[in-house]
C-alpha positions as CSV (number, residue, x, y, z in Angstrom):
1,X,19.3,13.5,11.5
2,X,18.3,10.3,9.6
3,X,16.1,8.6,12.7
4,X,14.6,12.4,12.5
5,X,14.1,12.2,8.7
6,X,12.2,8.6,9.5
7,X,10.1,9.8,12.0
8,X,9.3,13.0,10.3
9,X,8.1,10.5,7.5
10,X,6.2,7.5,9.3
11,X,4.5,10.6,11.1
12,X,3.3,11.7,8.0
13,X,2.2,8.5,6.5
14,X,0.6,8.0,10.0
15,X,-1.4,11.7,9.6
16,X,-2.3,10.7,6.2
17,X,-3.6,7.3,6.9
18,X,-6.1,8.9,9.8
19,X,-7.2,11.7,7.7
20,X,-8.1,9.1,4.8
21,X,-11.2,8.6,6.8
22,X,-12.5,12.2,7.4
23,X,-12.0,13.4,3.6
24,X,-15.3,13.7,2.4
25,X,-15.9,16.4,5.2
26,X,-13.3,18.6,3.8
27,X,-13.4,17.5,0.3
28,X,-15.6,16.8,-2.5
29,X,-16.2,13.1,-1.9
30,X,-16.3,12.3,-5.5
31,X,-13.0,13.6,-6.1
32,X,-11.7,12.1,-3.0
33,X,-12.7,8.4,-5.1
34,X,-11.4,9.1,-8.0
35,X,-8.5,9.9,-6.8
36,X,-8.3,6.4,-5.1
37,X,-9.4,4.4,-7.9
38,X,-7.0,6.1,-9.8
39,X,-4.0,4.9,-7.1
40,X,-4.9,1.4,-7.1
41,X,-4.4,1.7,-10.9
42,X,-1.1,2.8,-11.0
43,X,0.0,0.4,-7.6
44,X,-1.3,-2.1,-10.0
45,X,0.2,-1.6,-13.1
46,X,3.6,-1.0,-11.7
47,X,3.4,-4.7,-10.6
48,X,4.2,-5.4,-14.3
49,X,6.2,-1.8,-14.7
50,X,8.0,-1.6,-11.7
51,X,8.4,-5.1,-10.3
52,X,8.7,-7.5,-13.3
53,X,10.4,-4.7,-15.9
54,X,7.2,-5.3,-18.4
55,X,6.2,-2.0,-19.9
56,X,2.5,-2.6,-21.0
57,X,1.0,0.4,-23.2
58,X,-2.9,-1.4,-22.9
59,X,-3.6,-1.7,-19.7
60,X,-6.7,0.8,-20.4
61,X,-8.1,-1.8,-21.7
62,X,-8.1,-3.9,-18.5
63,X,-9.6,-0.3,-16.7
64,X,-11.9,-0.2,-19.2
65,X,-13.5,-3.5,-19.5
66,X,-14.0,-3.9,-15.9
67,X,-16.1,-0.8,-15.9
68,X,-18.4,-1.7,-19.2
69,X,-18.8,-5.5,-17.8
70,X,-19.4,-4.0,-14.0
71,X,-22.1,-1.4,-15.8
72,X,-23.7,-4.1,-18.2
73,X,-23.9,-6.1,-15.0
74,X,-25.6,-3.4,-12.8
75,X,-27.6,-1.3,-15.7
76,X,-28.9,-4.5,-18.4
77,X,-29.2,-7.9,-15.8
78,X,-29.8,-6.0,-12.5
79,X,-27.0,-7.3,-10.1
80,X,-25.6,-6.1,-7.0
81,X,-22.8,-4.3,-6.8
82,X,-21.0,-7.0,-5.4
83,X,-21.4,-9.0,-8.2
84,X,-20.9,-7.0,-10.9
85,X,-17.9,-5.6,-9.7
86,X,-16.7,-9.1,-9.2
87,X,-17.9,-9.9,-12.7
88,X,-15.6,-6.8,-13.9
89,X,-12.7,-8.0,-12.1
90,X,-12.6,-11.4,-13.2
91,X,-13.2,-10.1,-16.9
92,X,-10.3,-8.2,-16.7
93,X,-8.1,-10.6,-14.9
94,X,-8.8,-13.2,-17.8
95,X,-8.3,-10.8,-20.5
96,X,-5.0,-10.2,-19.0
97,X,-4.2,-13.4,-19.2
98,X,-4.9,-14.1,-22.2
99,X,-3.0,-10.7,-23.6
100,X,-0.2,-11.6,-21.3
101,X,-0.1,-14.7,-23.3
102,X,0.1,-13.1,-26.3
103,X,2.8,-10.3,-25.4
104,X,5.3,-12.4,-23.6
105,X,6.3,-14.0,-26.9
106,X,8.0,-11.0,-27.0
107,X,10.1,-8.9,-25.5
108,X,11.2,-4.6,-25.1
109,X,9.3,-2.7,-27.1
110,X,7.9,-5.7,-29.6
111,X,6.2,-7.0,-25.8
112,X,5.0,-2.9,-25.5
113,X,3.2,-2.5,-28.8
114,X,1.7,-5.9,-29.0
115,X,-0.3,-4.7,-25.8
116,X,-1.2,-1.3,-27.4
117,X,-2.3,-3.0,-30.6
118,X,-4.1,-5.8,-28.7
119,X,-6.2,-2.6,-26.0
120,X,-6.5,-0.9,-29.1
121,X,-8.5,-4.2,-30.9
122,X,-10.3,-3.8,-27.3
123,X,-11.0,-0.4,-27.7
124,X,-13.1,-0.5,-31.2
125,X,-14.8,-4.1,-29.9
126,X,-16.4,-1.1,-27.1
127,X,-16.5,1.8,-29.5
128,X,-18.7,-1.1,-32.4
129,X,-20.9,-2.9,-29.6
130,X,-24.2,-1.8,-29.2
131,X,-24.7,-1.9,-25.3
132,X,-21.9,0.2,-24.7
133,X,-23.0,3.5,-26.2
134,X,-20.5,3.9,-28.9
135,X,-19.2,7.4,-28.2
136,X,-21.9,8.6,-25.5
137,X,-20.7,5.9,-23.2
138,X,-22.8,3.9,-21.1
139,X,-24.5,6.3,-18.7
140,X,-27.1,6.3,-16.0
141,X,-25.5,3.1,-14.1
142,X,-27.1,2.5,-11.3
143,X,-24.9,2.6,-7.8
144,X,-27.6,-0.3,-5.9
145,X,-26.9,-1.5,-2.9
146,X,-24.3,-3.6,-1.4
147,X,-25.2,-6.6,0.2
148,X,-28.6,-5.3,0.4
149,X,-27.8,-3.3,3.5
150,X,-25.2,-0.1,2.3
151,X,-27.3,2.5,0.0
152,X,-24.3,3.7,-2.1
153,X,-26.4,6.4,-3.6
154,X,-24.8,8.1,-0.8
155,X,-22.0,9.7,-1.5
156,X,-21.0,9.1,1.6
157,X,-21.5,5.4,2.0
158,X,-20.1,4.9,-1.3
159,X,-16.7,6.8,-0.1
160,X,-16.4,4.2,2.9
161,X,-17.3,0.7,0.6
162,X,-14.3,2.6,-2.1
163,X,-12.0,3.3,0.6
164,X,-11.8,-0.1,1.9
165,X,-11.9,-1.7,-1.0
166,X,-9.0,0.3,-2.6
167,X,-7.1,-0.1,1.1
168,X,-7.7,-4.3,0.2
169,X,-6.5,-4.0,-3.1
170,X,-3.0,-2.1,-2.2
171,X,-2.9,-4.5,1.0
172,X,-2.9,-7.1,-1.8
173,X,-0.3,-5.5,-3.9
174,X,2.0,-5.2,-0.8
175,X,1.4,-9.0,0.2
176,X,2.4,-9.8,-4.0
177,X,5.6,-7.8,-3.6
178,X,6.6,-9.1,-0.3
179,X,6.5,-12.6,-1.2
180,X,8.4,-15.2,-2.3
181,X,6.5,-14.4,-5.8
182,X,7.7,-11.0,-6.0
183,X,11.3,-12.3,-5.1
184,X,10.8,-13.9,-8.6
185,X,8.9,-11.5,-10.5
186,X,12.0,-8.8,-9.6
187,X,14.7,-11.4,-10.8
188,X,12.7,-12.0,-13.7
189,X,13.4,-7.9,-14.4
190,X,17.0,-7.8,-13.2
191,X,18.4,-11.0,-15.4
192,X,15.9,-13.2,-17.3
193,X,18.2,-15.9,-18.6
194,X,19.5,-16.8,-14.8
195,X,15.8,-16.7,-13.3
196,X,15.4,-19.3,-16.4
197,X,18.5,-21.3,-15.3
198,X,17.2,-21.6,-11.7
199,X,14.5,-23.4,-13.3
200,X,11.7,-21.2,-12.9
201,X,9.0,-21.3,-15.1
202,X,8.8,-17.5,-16.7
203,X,6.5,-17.5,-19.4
204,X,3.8,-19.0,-16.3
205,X,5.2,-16.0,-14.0
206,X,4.5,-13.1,-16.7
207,X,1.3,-14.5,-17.6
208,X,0.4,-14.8,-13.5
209,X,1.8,-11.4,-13.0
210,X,-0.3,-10.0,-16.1
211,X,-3.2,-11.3,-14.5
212,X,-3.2,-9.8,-11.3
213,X,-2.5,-6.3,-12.1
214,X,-5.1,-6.4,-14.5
215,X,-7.5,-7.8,-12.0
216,X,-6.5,-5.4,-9.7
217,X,-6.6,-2.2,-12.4
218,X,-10.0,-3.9,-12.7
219,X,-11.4,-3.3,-9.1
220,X,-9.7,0.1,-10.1
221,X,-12.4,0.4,-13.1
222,X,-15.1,-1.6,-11.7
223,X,-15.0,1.1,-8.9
224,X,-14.6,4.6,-11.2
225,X,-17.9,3.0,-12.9
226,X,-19.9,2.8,-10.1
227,X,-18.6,6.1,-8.7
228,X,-19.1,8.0,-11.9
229,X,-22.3,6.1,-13.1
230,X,-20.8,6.1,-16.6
231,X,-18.8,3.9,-18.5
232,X,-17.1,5.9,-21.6
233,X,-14.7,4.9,-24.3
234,X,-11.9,7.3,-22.0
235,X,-11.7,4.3,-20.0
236,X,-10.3,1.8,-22.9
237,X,-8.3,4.6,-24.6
238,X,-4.8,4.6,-25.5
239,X,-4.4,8.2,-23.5
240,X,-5.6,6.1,-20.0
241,X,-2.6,3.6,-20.9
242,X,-0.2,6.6,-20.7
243,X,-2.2,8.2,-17.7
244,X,-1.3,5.2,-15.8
245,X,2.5,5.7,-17.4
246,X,2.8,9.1,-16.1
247,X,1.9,8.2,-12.4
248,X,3.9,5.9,-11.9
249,X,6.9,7.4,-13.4
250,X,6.0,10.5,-11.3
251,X,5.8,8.3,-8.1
252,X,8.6,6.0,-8.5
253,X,8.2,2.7,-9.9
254,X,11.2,1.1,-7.3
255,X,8.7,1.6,-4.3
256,X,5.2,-0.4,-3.1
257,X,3.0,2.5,-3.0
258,X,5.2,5.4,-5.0
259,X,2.4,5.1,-7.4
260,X,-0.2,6.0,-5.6
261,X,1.4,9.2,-5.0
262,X,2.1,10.1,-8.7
263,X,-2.1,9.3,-9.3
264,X,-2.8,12.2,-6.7
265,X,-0.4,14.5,-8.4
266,X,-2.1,14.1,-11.8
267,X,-5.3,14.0,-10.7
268,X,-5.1,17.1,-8.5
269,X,-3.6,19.2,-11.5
270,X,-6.4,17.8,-13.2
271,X,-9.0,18.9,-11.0
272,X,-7.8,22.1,-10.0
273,X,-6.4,23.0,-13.6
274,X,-9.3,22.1,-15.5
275,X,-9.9,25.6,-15.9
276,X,-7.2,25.9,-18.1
277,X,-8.8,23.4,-20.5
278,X,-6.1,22.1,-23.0
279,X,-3.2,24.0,-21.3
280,X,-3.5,21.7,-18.3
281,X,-2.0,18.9,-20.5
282,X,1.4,21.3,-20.5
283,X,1.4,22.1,-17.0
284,X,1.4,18.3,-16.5
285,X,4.6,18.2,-19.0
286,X,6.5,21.2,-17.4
287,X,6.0,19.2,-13.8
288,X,6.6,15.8,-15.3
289,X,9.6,17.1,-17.0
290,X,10.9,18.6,-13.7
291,X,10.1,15.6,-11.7
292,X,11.8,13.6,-14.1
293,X,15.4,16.0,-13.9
294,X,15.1,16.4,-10.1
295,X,13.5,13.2,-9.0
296,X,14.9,10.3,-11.5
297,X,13.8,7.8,-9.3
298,X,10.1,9.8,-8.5
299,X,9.0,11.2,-6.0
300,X,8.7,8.4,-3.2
301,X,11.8,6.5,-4.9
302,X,14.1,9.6,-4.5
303,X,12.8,9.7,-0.9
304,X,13.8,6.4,-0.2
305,X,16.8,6.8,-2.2
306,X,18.0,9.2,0.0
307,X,17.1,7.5,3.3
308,X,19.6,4.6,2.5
309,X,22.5,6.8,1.2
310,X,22.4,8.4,4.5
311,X,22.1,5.1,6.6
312,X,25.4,4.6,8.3
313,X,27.5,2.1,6.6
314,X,28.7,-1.3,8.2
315,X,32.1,-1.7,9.6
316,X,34.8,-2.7,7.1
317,X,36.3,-6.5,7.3
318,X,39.5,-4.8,8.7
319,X,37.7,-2.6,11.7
320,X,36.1,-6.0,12.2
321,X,39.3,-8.4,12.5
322,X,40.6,-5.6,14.3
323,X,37.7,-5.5,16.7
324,X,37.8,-9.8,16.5
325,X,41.7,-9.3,17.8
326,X,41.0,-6.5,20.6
327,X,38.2,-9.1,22.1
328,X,40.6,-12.1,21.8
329,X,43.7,-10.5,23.4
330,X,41.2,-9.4,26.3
């Protein structure tokens, strides 16, 4: 039953993985992006959530900035896409850093709200500034052309260059939490004070760890920008910090890619609730609320919960010495 249940799933993932490709056939490309940009977001935070045990309640602000400097770049000084949306990645990546910096002196809840002051400080820097639109956002950003060759005015073309680049980013996010790096940043969340005694450096880690997923929820950003053509103060609010929250609770924060499945939940019943208007926000609730009572771990970690409680357990030391005694008197 359990090599069924595995192949039932990897079939699945499989399916999924080949149909990526012929989505903006069967559904409204633009949708189909968003959604995407929206997954890398939550992959990404839950590197600091999920893997290192930091909650962050800013990281809008990292989302955000990437797609104002990745609009400024493309809109004002006329770069490439390429450029500006490595412009809005290494933005963000330093501005995590440097909040990181700032937060880690702390620790719980202290760590939490120092981000959600500090995105907030971000927020009104966006809302004050004059190329940004104040509360009309910065619209009318032009797509260009990648490397001179791919027209992303296409929809089209523009679902291709998101769908790799989103696929690079959770390849990356995979490699981070695979590595001997990730070993650290998960005994950095299961006992501090011993990672310290080992004589790892953890203020460095946090700040490294900061870094990347905002870098990465920057590509995320940089990406919803271009896609969108609009830049908007949504992006650096405090309700995108708890966006982000939601989806990865909803997908499981012990998992790589658990996230990614709690960003198409929420952006579905977005999309296909918006008709409700305001009482879209409650269905969200009711489902979180169930998720949270049926699914503690989320969706993908109750999954994967369940795939190891039903793994056949090893021998016992007595069945082995038994065993060890059977082959020896043979």
């Amino acid at each position: 039953m359990l090599v069924l249940l595995k192949r039932s799933l990897i079939l699945a993932v499989v399916a999924a993985l080949l149909a990526v490709p012929l989505m903006p056939h069967f559904i409204y490309p633009v949708f189909a992006m968003k959604v995407m940009c929206f997954a890398l977001f939550a992959c990404a935070y839950n590197l600091l959530l999920g893997h290192t045990g930091i909650v962050s309640f800013g990281h809008a602000a990292f989302f955000g900035t990437a797609a104002y400097v990745t609009g400024y770049a493309m809109r004002e000084l006329g770069l490439p896409p390429e450029i500006s949306i490595a412009a809005g990645v290494i933005g963000s990546a330093g501005l995590g850093a440097a909040i990181g910096a700032l937060a880690i002196r702390r620790q719980g809840i202290y760590l939490a709200m120092i981000t959600l002051a500090l995105a907030q400080l971000v927020y009104f820097v966006f809302l004050q500034a004059e190329f940004t639109g104040a509360e009309d956002g910065m619209q009318e950003i032009p797509r260009g052309v990648l490397f001179g060759l791919i027209d992303l005015r296409s929809d089209f073309n523009l679902f291709y260059v998101v769908m790799a680049l989103t696929g690079a980013g959770l390849w990356l996010v995979y490699r981070i939490v695979n590595s001997p790096f990730g070993e650290v940043l998960r005994a950095i969340r299961e006992h501090e004070p011993r990672a310290r005694s080992l004589g790892y450096a953890i203020e460095k880690y946090k700040i490294l760890a900061f870094a990347l997923s905002a870098g990465l929820s920057g590509l995320a950003g940089s990406l919803k920008c271009i896609v969108f053509q609009l830049a908007s103060l949504t992006d650096v609010h405090w309700h995108m910090s708890g966006e982000v929250i939601l989806m990865t609770l909803l997908g499981g924060m012990p998992t790589v890619f658990g996230p990614a499945i709690g960003a198409i939940l929420v952006s579905a019943l977005h999309h296909y609730f918006d008709a409700l208007g305001a009482w879209v926000t409650i269905v969200i609730g009711l489902i979180f609320i169930l998720c949270v009572l049926v699914f503690r771990r989320g969706v993908a970690g109750q999954l994967h919960h369940m795939l190891q409680e039903r793994r056949p357990t090893a021998p016992s030391a007595e069945r082995r010495n038994l065993k060890e005694g059977q082959h020896a008197q043979v």
